[in-house]
Structures are given as structure tokens and as C-alpha cells.
C-alpha positions in Angstrom: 35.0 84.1 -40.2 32.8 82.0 -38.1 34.4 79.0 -39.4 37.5 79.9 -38.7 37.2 80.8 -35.1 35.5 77.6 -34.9 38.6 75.4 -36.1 41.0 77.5 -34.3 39.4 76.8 -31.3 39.2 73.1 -32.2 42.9 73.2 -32.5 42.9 74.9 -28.8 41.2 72.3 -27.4 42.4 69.6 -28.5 45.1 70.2 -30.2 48.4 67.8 -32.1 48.8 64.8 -29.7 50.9 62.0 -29.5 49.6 60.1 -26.6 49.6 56.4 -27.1 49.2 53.2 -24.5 50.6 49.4 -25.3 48.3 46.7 -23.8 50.3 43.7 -22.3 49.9 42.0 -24.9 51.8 44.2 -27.4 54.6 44.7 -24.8 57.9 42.1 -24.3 61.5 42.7 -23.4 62.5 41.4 -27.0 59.5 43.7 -28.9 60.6 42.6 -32.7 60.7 39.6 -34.0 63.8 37.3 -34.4 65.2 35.4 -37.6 63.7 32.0 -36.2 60.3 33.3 -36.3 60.3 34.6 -40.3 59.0 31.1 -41.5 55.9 31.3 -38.7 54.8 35.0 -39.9 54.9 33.4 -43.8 52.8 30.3 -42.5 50.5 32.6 -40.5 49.8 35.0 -43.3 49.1 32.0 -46.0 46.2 30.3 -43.4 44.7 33.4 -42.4 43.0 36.0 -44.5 41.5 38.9 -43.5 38.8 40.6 -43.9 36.8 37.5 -43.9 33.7 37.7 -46.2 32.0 35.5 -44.3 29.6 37.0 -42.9 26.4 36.7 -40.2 23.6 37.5 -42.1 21.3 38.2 -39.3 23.6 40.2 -37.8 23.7 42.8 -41.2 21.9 45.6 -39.8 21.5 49.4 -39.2 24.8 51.4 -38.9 24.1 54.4 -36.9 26.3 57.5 -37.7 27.2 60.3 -36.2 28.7 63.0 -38.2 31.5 65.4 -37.5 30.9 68.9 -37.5 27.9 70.0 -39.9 28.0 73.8 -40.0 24.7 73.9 -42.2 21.5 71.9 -41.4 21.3 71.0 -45.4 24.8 69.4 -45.0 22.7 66.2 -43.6 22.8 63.4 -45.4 26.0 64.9 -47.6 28.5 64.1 -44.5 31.9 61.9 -44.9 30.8 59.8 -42.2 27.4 59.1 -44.0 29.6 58.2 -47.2 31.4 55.9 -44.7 28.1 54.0 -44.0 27.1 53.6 -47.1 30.1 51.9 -48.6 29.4 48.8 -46.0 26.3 48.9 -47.2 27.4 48.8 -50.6 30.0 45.5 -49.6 27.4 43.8 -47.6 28.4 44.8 -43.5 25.2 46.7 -43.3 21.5 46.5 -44.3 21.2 50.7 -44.0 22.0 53.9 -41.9 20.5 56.2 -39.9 22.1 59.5 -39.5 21.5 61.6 -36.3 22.0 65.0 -37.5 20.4 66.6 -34.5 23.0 64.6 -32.0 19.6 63.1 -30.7 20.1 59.0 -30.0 16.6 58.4 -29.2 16.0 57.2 -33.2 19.0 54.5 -32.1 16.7 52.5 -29.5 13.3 52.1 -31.9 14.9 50.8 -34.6 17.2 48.5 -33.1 13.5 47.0 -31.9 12.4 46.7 -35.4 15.8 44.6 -36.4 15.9 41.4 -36.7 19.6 41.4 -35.3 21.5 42.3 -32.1 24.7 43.7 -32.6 24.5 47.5 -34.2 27.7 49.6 -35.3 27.6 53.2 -34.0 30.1 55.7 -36.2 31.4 58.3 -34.1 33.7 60.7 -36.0 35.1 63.1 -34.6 32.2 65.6 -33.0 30.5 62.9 -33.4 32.8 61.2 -30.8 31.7 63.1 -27.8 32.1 60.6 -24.9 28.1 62.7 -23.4 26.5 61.9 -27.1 28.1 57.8 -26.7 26.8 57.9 -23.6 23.4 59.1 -24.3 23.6 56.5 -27.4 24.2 54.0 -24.9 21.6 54.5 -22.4 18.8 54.2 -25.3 19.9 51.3 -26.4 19.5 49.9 -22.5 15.9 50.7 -22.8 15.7 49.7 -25.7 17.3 46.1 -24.0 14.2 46.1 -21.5 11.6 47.4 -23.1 12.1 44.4 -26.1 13.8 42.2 -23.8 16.1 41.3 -27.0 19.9 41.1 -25.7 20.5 44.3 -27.8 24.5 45.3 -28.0 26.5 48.6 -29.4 29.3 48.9 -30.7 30.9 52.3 -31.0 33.4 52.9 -33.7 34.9 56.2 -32.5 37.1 58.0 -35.3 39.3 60.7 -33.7 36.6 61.4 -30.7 36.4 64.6 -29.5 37.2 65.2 -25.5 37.9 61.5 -25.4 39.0 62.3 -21.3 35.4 62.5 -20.3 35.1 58.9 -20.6 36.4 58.6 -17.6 33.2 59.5 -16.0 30.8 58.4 -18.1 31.7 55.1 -19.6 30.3 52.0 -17.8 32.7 49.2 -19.4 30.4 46.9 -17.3 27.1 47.3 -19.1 26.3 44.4 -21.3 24.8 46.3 -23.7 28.1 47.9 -24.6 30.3 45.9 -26.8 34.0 46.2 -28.1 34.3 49.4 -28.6 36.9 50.7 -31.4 38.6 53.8 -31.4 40.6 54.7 -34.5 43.5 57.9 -34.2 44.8 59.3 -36.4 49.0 59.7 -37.1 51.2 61.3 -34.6 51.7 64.7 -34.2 48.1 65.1 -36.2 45.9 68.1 -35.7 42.9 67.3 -33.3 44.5 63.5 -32.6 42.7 62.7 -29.2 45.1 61.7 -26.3 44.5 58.5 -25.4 47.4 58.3 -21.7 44.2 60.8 -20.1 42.3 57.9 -20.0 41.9 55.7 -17.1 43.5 52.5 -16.4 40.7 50.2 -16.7 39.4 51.7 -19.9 42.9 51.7 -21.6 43.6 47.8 -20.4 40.0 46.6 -20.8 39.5 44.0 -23.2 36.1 46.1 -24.7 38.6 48.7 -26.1 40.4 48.2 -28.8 43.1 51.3 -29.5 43.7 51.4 -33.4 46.7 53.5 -34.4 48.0 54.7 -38.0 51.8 54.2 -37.6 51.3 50.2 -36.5 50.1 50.3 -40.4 52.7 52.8 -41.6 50.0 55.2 -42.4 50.3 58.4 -42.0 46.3 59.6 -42.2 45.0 62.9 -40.8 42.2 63.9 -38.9 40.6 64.6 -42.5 41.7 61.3 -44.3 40.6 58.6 -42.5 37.2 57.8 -43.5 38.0 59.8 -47.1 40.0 56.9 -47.9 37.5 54.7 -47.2 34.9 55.7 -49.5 37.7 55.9 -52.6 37.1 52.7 -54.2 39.7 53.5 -57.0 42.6 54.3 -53.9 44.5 51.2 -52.3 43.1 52.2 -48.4 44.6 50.2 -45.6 42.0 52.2 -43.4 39.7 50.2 -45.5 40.7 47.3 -44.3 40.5 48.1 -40.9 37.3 49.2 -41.2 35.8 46.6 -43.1 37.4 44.3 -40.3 35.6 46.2 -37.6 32.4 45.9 -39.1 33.0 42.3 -39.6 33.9 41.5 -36.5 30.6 43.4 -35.0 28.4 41.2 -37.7 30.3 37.7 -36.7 30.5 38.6 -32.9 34.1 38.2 -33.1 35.5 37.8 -29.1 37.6 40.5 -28.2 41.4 38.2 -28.3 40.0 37.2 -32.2 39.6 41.0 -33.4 43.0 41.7 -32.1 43.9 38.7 -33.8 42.8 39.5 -37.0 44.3 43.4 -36.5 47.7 42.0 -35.9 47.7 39.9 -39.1 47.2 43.6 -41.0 49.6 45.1 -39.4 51.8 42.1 -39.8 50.7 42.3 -43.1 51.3 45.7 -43.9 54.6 45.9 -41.7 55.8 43.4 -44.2 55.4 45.3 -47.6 56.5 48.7 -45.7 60.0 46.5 -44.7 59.1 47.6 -41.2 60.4 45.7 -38.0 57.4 43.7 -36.2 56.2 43.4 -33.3 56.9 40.5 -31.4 53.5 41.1 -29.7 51.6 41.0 -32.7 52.8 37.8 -33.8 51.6 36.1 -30.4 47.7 38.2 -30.9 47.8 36.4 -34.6 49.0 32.8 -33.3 45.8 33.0 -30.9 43.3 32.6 -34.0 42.1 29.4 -35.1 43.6 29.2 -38.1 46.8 30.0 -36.3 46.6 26.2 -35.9 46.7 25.4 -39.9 50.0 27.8 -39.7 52.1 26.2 -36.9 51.1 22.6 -39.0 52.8 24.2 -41.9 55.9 25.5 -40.0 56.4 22.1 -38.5 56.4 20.3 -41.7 58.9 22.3 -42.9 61.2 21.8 -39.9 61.0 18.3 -40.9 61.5 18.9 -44.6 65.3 17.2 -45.2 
């Protein structure tokens, strides 16, 4: 019974949203692509692959994970989330996790210390997601920064975060120790779907936060089937894909413009195969990449092709 007042007040309090916010960049007064620029999207998804394998060694460290709700202390260690870290162990983004079952980030700041790295992935799902535990998570990891005087960096990967509003008080976007900082939702209309438009401006525009949404990738994943489908190695996962991107890009230290970069060549991607219309926008994110370059060579020879 306890259980089920839980959930049901879960539902309360956050419940079925279907808040979203388009950055500039994903915005234009001619949103889907025209005829012309077919033989550009064909160039641009035969230079550029992604994921990219490729990775920063030194930068394959500890993925810190925050579980959902865990209604039993025994059910440590036996969370999705911890199944979520292990499969980038398992395909080389990680080197091994710590779980913080007790939702206490001290752990976080002594072993960053002992790495030999300095970007770390912090998996937030859900509970997990609580804009006071990323917080707390954060301000270790700045003492951590000055007691080993190491330029130590965070990433937070935030799966459906619970209460995402308070980040309004209690995220400094400034701090250098916080890096991009990914937050995945879940479809529209989904139970416990966060609602991103309570945000504030400057978090929603900021070039640190990156807002990852299941219909640009004609998913329709719940609350409950994100991070399953990511640790089904027999199930086709486009979440996969997105995730293994995000961990790449915190190993490689990917700039903020080349993550979106990469993210709009999967949903380019993706929009393809589903026959879905594409965003204009996404095309101009993918063009921005290096091997963008390789792609408009290709076009151009084939305008010249008699």
C-alpha cells in the first residue's frame, strides 16, 4: 500500500507534461528542409558517423550514478541506472561506477582525486535528478577542484529529473566545474515527464544545457524505458545511441556546438528511416562539425557532375 501512495503522489507532483523549449538554433521561419537540400543531408550522413569510437583514454573514468527511487536498502547495487553504468563500462566510456545509494555526494569528490582524468559523468535518473542532490554533487566536486588543484569537471546526465523547477535557484551555470549538462525527457504526454518552460531563460538558452527529447527521434519512450532500452543488447535502442554519444562527448571533451552537432545527425538520421519531415535547424547544427566540410566537398562535386 505504501507503494502505491508513493507513486500516486509522484504522479501528483509532477505529473504528464508536455513542456518543451526550441533553442535558436532549432528555430527558422522555413523549419523543414526543402528539395535542394536532400543531396546535402545524403553527403552529411556518408562523412559523419556517430557515435564515434574514438575515444580519450585518459578521460575513461568513474561514472557516478544516482538511482531512482529504491524502496529497499538491499535494492543497491540491483538499480536500472546501475545497469546503465555498467553497459559503458562494458563498451569502453567508463573505467567503473560508484553508486550513491544513501543520496550522499561526498564519495563523488575523493575519487575524482584518485583519477587520473578530469571530466566525470554523473547519472541522475529520475529521484536521482533532484536539482538539491546535483547541487550538492556539484559543490563536492568544487572542493574537490581546490583541495587537488586538478581542473576537475561534471557532467550531469539528468534522465527525467525530479522537480527540475528548482534549478532555478540552485544552478550556477557559471561554475567551471560544471560542464554540459544533459537532460534527457521522456515522450509527450508521459507520466512524471519534467516540464522543462518552468525553467529560466538563461538555463533553457545556455549553451551548458543540452534538452534531449524522444519525439525529435520518433521515440516514444516512458518514464520506465529509457535507460531499460539501454541495457538490452539484443533490442535495436536509439536511446542507446544517444547515450553512448553523451558519454562520448564527456570522454572527448566535445564543445558544446559539436554535441549538438553530432545529436542532429541522429535525429537526422533517424528522422530519415521514420520518413519524418526535418528540421531545417538540425541540418545547420550538423553542417557546423568538421566533417561537415568532407560533406559540402561531396555535394559540390556532384553539382558539377554533367
Amino acid at each position: 500500500m505504501n507503494i502505491i501512495a508513493c507513486l500516486l503522489l509522484l504522479v501528483l507532483l509532477n505529473g504528464c507534461s508536455t513542456g518543451r523549449y526550441y533553442k535558436a538554433a532549432e528555430q527558422s521561419p522555413h523549419p523543414q528542409i526543402e528539395h535542394e537540400d536532400i543531396a546535402r543531408v545524403h553527403a552529411l550522413l556518408k562523412s559523419c558517423k556517430t557515435p564515434n569510437k574514438n575515444l580519450d583514454q585518459y578521460n575513461v573514468n568513474t561514472v557516478f550514478v544516482h538511482p531512482g527511487m529504491l524502496w529497499f536498502d538491499s535494492d543497491c547495487g540491483k538499480s536500472i541506472t546501475v545497469d546503465s553504468a555498467r553497459i559503458l563500462i562494458r563498451h569502453g566510456y567508463a573505467k567503473d561506477f560508484c553508486e550513491l545509494c544513501d543520496r550522499n555526494p561526498a564519495r563523488i569528490g575523493e575519487l575524482m582525486q584518485k583519477g587520473p582524468g578530469t571530466r566525470f559523468i554523473g547519472l541522475h535518473y529520475s529521484l536521482g535528478g533532484q536539482p538539491p542532490l546535483v547541487a550538492a554533487s556539484l559543490a563536492a566536486v568544487a572542493q574537490a577542484k581546490r583541495e587537488s588543484e586538478k581542473a576537475l569537471v561534471y557532467y550531469p546526465v539528468l534522465v527525467d529529473p525530479f522537480d527540475i523547477e528548482q534549478f532555478n535557484t540552485l544552478l550556477d551555470l557559471n561554475a567551471a566545474h560544471l560542464g554540459q549538462m544533459f537532460i534527457v525527457l521522456s515522450a509527450e504526454y508521459s507520466l512524471l515527464r519534467p516540464n522543462v518552460s518552468g525553467l529560466r531563460e538563461d538555463i533553457l538558452n545556455s549553451p551548458k544545457v543540452h534538452l534531449i527529447y524522444a519525439e525529435d527521434f520518433g521515440e516514444t519512450w516512458g518514464h520506465f524505458d529509457e535507460l531499460a532500452s539501454v541495457v538490452k543488447d539484443d533490442v535495436v535502442s536509439r536511446f542507446r545511441d544517444i547515450y553512448f554519444l553523451i558519454a562520448e562527448a564527456v570522454v572527448n571533451g566535445y564543445s558544446a556546438i559539436e554535441f549538438e552537432g553530432r545529436l542532429a545527425l541522429l535525429k537526422i538520421k533517424y528522422a530519415g528511416e521514420d520518413a519524418r519531415m526535418l528540421n531545417v535547424g538540425w541540418l545547420r547544427l550538423a553542417e557546423k562539425l568538421p566533417c561537415a566540410q568532407r560533406s559540402a566537398l561531396l555535394v559540390a562535386g556532384q553539382s558539377r557532375t554533367p
